[in-house]
N, C-alpha and C positions, 0 to 999 in steps of 0.2 A: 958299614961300620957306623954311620951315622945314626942310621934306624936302630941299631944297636944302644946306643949313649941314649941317644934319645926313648927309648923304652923304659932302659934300667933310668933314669931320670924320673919318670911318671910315679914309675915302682915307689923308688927311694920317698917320692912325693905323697904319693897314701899311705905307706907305713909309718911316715911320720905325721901322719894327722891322728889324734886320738880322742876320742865321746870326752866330754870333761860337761860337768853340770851347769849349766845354764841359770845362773842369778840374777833375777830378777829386785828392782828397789821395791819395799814397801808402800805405800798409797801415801798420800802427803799427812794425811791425816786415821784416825782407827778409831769404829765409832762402837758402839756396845748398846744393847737391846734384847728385848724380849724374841724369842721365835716366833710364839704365838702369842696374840691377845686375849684367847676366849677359849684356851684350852679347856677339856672335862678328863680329871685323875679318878680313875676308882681303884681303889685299893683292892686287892685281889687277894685277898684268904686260904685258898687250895694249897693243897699240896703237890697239885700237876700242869702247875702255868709255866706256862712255854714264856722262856725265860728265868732273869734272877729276880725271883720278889720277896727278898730278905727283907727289904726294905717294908715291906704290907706287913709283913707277918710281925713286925715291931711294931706296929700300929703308927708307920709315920710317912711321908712322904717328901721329895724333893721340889724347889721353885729353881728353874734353871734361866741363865742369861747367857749370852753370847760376846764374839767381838769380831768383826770384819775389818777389813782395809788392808792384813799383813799376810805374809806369807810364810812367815813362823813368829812365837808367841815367846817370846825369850825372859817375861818375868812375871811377875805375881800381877796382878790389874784387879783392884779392890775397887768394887762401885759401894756407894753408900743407898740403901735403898730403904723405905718408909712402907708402913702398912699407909694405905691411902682409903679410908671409909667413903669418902665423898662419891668414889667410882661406884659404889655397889647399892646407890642410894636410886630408888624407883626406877628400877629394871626387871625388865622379862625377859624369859627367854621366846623364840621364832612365835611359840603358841600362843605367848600369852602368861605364862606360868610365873608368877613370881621369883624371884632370885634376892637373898638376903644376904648378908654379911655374917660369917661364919662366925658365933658369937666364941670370945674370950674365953670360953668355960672349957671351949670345944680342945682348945689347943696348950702348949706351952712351949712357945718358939719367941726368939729376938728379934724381930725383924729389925733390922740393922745394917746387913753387909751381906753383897755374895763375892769369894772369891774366885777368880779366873785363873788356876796355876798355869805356870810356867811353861811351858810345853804344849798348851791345852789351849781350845778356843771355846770353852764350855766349863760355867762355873754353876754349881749348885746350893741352894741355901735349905737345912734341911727344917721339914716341920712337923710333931709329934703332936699325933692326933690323945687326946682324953677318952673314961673311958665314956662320957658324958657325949662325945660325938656318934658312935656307936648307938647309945641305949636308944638313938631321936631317930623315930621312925621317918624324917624325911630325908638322912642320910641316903637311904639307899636309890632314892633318886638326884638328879640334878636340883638342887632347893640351895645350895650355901657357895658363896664363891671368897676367894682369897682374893684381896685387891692390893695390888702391890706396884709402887714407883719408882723409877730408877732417877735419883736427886744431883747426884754427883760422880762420875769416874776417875778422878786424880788424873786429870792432865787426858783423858781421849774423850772423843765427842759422845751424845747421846743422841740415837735417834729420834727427835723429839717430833717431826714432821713437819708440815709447810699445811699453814691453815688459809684458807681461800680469803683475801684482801675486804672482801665484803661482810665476814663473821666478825663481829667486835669482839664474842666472848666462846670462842671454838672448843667446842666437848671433843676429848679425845675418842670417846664411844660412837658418837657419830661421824660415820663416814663419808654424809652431806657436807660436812664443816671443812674438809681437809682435800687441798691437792695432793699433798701425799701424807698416808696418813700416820698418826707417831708408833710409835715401837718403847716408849718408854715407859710402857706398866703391862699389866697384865690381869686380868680378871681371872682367875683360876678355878674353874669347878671342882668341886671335890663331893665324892661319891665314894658306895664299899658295894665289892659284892662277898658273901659268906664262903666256909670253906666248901659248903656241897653245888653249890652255881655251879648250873654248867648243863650242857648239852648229855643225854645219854641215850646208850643203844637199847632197847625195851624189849622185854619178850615176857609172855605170861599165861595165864589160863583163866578162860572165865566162866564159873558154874551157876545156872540159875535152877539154886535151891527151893525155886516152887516149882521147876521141871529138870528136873535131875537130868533129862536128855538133851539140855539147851545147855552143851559145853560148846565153846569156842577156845582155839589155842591160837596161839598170835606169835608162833617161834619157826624161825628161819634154822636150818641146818648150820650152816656159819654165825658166829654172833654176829660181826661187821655186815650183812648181810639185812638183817631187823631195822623196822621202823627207829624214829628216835623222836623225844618228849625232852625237853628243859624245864628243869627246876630252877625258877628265878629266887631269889633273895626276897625274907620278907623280914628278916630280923635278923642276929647274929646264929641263931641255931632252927631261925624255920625259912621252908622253903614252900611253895606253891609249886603244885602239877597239875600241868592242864590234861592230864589221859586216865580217865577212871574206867578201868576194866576193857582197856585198852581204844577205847573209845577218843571220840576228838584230838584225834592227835593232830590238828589244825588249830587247834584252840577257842576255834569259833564261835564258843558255845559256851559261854561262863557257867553252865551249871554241870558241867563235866570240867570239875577243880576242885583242887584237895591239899589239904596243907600237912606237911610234913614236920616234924619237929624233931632235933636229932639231939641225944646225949650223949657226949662225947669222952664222957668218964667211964661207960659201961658198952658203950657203941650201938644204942640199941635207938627204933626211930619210934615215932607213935602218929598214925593215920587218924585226921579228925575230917570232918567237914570244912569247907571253908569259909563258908557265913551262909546266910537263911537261903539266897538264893542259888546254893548249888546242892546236889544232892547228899543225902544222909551217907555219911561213913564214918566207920572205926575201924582201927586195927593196929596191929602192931609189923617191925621189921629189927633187923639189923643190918649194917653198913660194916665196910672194909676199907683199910686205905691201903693203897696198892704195894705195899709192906707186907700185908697180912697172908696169910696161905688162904685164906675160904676168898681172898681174890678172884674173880674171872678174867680174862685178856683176849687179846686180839693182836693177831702179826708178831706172834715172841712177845707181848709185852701182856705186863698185869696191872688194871688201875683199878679205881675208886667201885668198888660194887655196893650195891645195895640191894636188901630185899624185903619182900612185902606180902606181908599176909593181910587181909583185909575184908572186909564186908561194904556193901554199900545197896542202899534202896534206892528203885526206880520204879515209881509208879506202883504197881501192885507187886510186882518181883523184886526176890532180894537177892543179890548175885554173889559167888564167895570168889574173890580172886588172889591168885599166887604172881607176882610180877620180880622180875630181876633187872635192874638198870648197872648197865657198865658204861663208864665214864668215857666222854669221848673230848670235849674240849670246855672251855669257861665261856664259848663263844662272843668273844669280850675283842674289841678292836681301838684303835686311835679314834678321839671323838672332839669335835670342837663346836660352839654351839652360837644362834648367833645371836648378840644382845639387843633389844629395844628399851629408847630411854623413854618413858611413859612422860606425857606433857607436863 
């Protein structure tokens, strides 16, 4: 009878214990900061980036902050923050390469304030590029950076960093200077690539019209199956291809490169050479966007096609080639670069 009471005792004893959530205090203090220092943004133009890039196709992009210490974010947290030029003043990037301050003309943004809502541990401040950043052919590489300071948070800390007791006058850019280093700006690259960027599947024919018997065909039975060539960004509507008549598809070899030029009112491309030192071509194409029925696909799906009629001289032969490229990614990743303050 005891063993009895004493069971149902236990019983009564875990059905009355119940999961309830565990609350934790907040950190004494909640401090606010950039993620990254030395981010690089390139605006992505396509109409098949993996993701939302509503935000590219308005020609603008985001400066984002943060806030640690809490374990939820129950109101607005406004940091005051300042373009800061001083940061962007004789700096290279890893190589060596110059890095300038994205001039005025480029932009039309306040810098002023990023908000952090309520709910949220991520505020963003937005910035609208001109079309004066575009036309500057060294957009399309890393050449212009956004330098930006976080001045003030209303009542939370900034992480401003711990500068080593021996530096009298500690640059945030160098990481010799700091035991730990700040978090209160940010150099921001900013970059574009066009809407045709991007990796594609290749197939084609290539006829040498000084011997009608020198065909070669470069096509797989499956599309996904064929080689692949990228068309990098040279301007808002031309592109560079390193594979001419299916050749160098390594890239190895700058004289097998060809510049594409695409009109987007009519959808039509135009095959030039690409300067003295690559070989002679012309010719013409038209493009698809994975909308259009003359599309081609892969695995159920239809994307970006293009096609290519074309001529190009080598040496004493002139070759006629037919090529189709189907779109496979912008092959475009996270990129952060690192800076040198030049003496």
């Amino acid at each position: 009878m005891k063993k009895i009471v004493y069971l149902l005792g236990i019983v009564a004893l875990l059905f009355g214990c119940e999961n309830q959530n565990v609350e934790f205090d907040d950190f004494a203090y909640q401090t606010v900061y950039f993620p990254f220092q030395t981010p690089v943004r390139s605006i992505m133009l396509g109409d098949e980036v993996i993701g939302d890039n509503s935000i590219d196709l308005e020609h603008a992009f985001s400066i984002g902050a943060s806030i640690g210490g809490m374990y939820s974010n129950t109101k607005d947290r406004v940091l005051t923050v300042q373009l800061a030029p001083e940061l962007a003043s004789n700096i290279t990037d890893a190589s060596g390469n110059a890095l300038k301050l994205l001039p005025s003309e480029y932009y039309n943004t306040t810098f002023d304030k990023i908000t952090i809502p309520a709910g949220s541990f991520f505020g963003k401040m937005r910035v609208n590029l001109t079309d004066a950043f575009f036309a500057d052919p060294l957009s399309i590489g890393l050449s212009y950076v956004v330098p930006v300071r976080i001045t003030s948070a209303a009542g939370d800390s900034i992480l401003s960093g711990v500068p080593l007791a021996s530096v009298v006058s500690p640059d945030p850019r160098k990481v010799s200077d700091w035991i730990t280093t700040p978090k209160n700006y940010v150099l921001f690259g900013i970059k574009y690539i066009n809407a045709t960027h991007g990796v594609y599947l290749l197939r084609g024919k290539r006829t040498n019209t000084t011997n009608p018997l020198d065909v070669v065909a470069y096509s797989k039975r499956f599309i996904d199956d064929n080689d692949m060539t990228k068309l990098t960004t040279k301007s808002l509507t031309e592109n560079y291809m390193p594979t001419v008549g299916g050749t160098n598809k390594q890239a190895s070899n700058t004289k097998y490169i060809m510049k594409l030029t695409f009109n987007k009112d009519n959808k039509s491309v135009t095959v030039a050479q690409k300067d003295a030192s690559s070989v002679v071509v012309n010719g013409t194409g038209k493009y698809y966007s994975k909308a259009d029925s003359e599309a081609e696909g892969y695995n159920g799906k239809k994307h970006r096609t293009i096609y290519l009629d074309y001529n190009y001289v080598d040496g004493a032969n002139t070759f006629h080639v037919n090529d189709s490229l189907v779109y496979v990614d912008d092959d475009m990743k996270f990129e952060e670069f690192a800076v040198k303050v030049k003496p």
